[in-house]
C-alpha positions in Angstrom: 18.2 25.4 -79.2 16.2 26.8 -76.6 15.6 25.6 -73.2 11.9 26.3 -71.5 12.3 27.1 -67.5 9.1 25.2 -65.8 8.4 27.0 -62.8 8.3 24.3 -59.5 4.8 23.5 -58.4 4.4 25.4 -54.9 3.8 23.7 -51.7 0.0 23.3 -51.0 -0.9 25.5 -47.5 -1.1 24.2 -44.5 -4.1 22.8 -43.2 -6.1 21.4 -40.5 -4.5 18.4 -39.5 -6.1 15.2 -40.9 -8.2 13.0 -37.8 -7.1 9.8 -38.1 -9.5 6.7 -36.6 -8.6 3.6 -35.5 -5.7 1.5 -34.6 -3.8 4.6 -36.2 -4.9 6.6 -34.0 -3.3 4.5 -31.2 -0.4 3.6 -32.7 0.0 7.9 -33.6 -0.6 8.5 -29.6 -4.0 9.6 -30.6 -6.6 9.8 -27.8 -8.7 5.9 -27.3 -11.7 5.6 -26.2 -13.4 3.2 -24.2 -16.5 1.4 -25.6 -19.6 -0.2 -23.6 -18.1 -3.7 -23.2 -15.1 -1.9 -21.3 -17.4 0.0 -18.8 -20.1 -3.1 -18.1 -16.6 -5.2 -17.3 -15.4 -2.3 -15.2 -19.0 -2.1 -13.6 -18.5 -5.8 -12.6 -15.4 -5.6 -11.3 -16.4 -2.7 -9.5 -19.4 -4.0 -8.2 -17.6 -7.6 -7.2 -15.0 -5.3 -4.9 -17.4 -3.5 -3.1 -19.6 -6.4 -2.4 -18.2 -7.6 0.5 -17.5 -4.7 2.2 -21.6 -3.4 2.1 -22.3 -6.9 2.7 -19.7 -6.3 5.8 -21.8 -3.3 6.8 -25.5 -5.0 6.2 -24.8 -8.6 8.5 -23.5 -5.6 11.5 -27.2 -4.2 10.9 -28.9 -8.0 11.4 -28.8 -10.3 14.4 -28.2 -13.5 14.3 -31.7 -15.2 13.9 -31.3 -13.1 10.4 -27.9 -13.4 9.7 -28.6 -18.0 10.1 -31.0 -17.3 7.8 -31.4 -19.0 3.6 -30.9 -17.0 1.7 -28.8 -14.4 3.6 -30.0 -10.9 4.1 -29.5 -8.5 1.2 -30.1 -5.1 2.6 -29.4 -3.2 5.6 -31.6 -3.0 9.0 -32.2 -0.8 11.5 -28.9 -2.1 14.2 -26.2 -0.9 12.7 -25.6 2.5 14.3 -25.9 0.7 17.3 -23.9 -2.1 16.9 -21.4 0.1 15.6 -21.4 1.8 19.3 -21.7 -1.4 20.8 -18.9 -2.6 19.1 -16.7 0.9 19.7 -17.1 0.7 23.3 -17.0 -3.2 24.2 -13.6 -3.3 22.2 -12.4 -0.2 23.6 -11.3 1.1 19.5 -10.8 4.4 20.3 -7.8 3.5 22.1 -6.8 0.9 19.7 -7.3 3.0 17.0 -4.2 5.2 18.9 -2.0 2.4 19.4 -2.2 1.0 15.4 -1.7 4.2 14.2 1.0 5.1 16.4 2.7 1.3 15.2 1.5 1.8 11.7 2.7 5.4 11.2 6.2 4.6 12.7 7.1 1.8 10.9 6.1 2.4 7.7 7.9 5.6 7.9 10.9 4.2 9.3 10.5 1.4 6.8 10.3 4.0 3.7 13.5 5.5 4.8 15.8 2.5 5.6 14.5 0.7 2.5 15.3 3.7 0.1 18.8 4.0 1.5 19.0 0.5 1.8 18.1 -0.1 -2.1 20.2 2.9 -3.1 23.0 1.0 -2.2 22.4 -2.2 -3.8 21.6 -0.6 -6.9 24.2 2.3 -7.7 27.0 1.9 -5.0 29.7 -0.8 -5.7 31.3 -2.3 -2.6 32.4 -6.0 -2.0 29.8 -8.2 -0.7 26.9 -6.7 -2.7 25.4 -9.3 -4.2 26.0 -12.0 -1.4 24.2 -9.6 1.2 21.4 -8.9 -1.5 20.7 -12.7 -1.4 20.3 -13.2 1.7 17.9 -10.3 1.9 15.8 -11.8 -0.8 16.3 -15.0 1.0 14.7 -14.0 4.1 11.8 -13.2 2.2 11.0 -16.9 1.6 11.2 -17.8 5.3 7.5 -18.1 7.0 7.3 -15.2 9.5 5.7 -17.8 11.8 9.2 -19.5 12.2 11.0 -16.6 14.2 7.5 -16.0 16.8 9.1 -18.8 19.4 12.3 -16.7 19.2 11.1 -13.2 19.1 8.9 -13.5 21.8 11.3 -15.5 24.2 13.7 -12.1 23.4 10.5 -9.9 23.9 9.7 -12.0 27.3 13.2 -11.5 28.3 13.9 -7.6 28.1 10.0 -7.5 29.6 8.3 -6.1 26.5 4.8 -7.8 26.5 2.2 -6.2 26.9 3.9 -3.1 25.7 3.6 -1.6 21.8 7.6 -1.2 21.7 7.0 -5.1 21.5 5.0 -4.5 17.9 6.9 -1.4 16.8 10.2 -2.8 17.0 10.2 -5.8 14.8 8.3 -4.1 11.8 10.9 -0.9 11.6 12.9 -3.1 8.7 11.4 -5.2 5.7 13.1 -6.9 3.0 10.4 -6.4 0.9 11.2 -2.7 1.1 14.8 -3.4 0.5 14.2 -5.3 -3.1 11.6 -3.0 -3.8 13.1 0.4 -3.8 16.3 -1.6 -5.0 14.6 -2.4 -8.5 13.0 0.9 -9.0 16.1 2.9 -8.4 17.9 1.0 -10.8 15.7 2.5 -13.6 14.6 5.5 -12.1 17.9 7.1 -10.9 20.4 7.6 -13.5 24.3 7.2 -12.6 25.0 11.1 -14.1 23.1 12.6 -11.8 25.2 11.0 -9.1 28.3 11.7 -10.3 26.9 15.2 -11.7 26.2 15.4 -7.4 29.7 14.3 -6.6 31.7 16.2 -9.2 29.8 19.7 -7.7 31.2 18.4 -4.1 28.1 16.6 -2.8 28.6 14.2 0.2 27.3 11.0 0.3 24.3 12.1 2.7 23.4 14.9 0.5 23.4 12.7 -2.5 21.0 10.7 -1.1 18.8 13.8 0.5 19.1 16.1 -2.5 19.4 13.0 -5.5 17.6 9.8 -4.2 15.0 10.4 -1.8 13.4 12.8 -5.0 14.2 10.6 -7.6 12.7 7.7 -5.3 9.4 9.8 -4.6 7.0 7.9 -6.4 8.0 4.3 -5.0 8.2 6.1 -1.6 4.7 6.9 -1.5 3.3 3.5 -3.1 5.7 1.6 -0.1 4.9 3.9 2.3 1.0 2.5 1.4 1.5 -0.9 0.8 3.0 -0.8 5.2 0.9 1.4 6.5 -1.9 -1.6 5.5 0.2 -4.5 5.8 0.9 -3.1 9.5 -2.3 -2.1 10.1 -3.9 -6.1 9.4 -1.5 -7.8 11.2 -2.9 -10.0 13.5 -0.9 -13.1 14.7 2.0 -11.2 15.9 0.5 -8.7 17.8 -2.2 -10.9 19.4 0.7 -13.1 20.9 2.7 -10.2 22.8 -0.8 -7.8 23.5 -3.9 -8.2 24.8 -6.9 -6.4 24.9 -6.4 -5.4 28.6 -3.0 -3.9 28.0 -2.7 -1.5 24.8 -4.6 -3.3 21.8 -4.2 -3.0 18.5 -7.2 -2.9 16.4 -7.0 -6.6 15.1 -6.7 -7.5 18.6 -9.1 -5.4 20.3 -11.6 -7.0 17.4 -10.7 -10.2 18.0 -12.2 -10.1 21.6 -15.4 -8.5 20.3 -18.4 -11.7 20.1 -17.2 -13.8 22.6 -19.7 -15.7 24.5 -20.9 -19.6 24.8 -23.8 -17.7 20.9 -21.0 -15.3 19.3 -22.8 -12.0 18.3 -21.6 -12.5 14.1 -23.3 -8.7 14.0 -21.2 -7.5 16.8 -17.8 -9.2 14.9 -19.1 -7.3 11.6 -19.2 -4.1 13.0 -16.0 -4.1 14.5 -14.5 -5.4 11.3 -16.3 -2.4 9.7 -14.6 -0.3 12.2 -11.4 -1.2 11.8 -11.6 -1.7 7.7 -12.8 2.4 7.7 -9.5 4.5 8.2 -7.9 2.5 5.7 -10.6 3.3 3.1 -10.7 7.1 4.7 -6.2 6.9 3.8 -6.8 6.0 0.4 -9.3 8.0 -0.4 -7.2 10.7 0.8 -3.8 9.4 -0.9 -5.3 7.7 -3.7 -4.6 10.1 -6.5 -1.1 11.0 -5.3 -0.3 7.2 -5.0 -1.5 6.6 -8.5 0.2 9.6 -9.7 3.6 8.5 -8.4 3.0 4.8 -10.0 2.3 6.6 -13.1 5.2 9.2 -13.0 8.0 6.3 -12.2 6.4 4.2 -15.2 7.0 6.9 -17.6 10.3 7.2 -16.3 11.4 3.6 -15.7 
C-alpha cells in the first residue's frame, strides 16, 4: 500500500489591504465622512450663534430713530466706530478693562489650583469625613448666590472694603463647582498606581500632587480655568452692589452706567456690550484649540 504526500496549498501573498465602506468602516475605526445634510445643519447652527453678536455690532452702528424701527435694521451703518469711542471713553473701559482682568485672572487661577487639590482629595485620599464634607460642598451648590449678598456685604461694609476690588476678588477665590469638577475627572483620569508608584520612590505628599496630579489634571485644568475666567468676567450683580463706576469698575458695571438719560442711547448700550463681549472672543480664539485638545485628551483617557 502506498501513501501519496499532497503538498499544503501555500499562503496567497500579501496584498493591499481591502477598503471597506460603510458602517464597517466605522465600526473597523475607518475614517467617516460627513455628508451635506451634516454641513447645512452645521451652517445653521453656526449661523444662529453668530447672529446675535453681528446683530450686537449693527444696532451700536444705528441710532435710535433706526433701531424703533419695523422691521429692525439688518446691516451695519456708518456710527459704529464712533459709538464704539463714545462708548470707550463715557464708561471709562480702559480702566475697567484692568480691574476685570486683574479679578478675572486671579480668581480663576486661584480657583484652578484649590479646586485640583481640593478634588484630589476627595477622589484618591481616604480620611474620615470624606463623604459628609463632599456633601456639603455639593450642597452649597444648590443655594442661590443671592441669599449670602445681605451677609457678605454687611462683612465687606464692616472691614471697609467697598468700593475696593479686594471686595470682588476675595469671594470668587473658591468654587464648589471647581471642587466637584476636578473631583470627578480625577477619579478616572488619575490612576491609584501612579500614586503609590510616587510614594513607594519616596515622594511627599506636595510632590505627589506637583509631579502626579497637577499633570494628570491638565486637561480639566485648562477647560475650568475657561469656564471662570468667563463666569468672572459676566458677573454683574455682585460686583455692581460693592463698586461703582466712580471707584474701580468692572466692565459689567462700568457698562451698566453707559445710556443713561431721561431717551437711553440703545446704540451707546450695544457698543459697550460689544466692548466688553470682545476679549472674551479674542481668549478663546487664542485658547480654543488647546481647550479642545485637553477635553479631547481626558476623554480618551477617562
Amino acid at each position: 500500500m502506498t501513501t501519496t504526500l499532497t503538498k499544503p496549498p501555500a499562503d496567497p501573498e500579501p496584498g493591499p489591504p481591502k477598503r471597506v465602506r460603510g458602517p464597517k468602516a466605522a465600526r473597523a475605526g475607518g475614517q467617516m465622512h460627513a455628508g451635506p445634510i451634516a454641513y447645512i445643519v452645521l451652517a445653521l447652527f453656526t449661523i444662529g450663534s453668530l447672529f446675535p453678536l453681528v446683530w450686537t455690532a449693527i444696532a451700536a452702528s444705528r441710532d435710535n430713530a433706526r433701531l424703533a424701527e419695523t422691521p429692525p435694521p439688518f446691516w451695519f451703518g456708518a456710527n459704529l466706530f464712533d459709538k464704539l469711542e463714545l462708548a470707550w471713553t463715557d464708561a471709562n473701559l480702559g480702566e475697567a478693562f484692568l480691574n476685570t482682568t486683574l479679578v478675572a485672572g486671579v480668581s480663576s487661577l486661584t480657583i484652578v489650583f484649590l479646586s485640583t487639590i481640593a478634588g484630589f482629595a476627595f477622589a484618591k485620599l481616604r480620611f474620615k469625613g470624606r463623604n459628609a464634607a463632599l456633601l456639603i460642598v455639593i450642597g452649597t451648590m444648590m443655594v442661590p448666590p443671592q441669599l449670602s449678598v445681605i451677609p457678605l456685604y454687611m462683612m465687606v461694609a464692616e472691614l471697609g472694603w467697598t468700593d475696593q476690588l479686594q471686595a470682588v476678588l476675595l469671594p470668587s477665590l473658591v468654587n464648589a463647582f471647581g471642587v466637584f469638577f476636578m473631583r470627578q475627572y480625577l477619579l478616572q483620569a488619575l490612576p491609584d498606581e501612579l500614586i503609590e508608584a510616587a510614594r513607594v520612590d519616596g515622594a511627599s505628599s506636595w510632590r505627589v500632587i506637583w509631579h502626579v496630579v497637577f499633570p494628570a489634571a491638565r486637561p480639566a485644568m485648562a477647560v475650568l480655568g475657561m469656564l471662570m475666567f468667563v463666569q468672572t468676567w459676566n458677573d454683574f450683580l455682585w460686583p455692581f452692589l460693592v463698586l461703582t463706576q466712580l471707584g474701580n469698575p468692572t466692565v459689567q458695571v462700568a457698562v451698566a452706567g453707559l445710556g443713561r438719560g431721561y431717551t437711553p442711547d440703545q446704540a451707546l448700550i450695544m457698543a459697550g456690550a460689544l466692548l466688553g463681549t470682545l476679549p472674551l472672543l479674542i481668549v478663546f480664539a487664542i485658547f480654543g484649540k488647546q481647550i479642545v485638545g485637553g477635553i479631547m485628551q481626558g476623554a480618551v483617557k477617562g
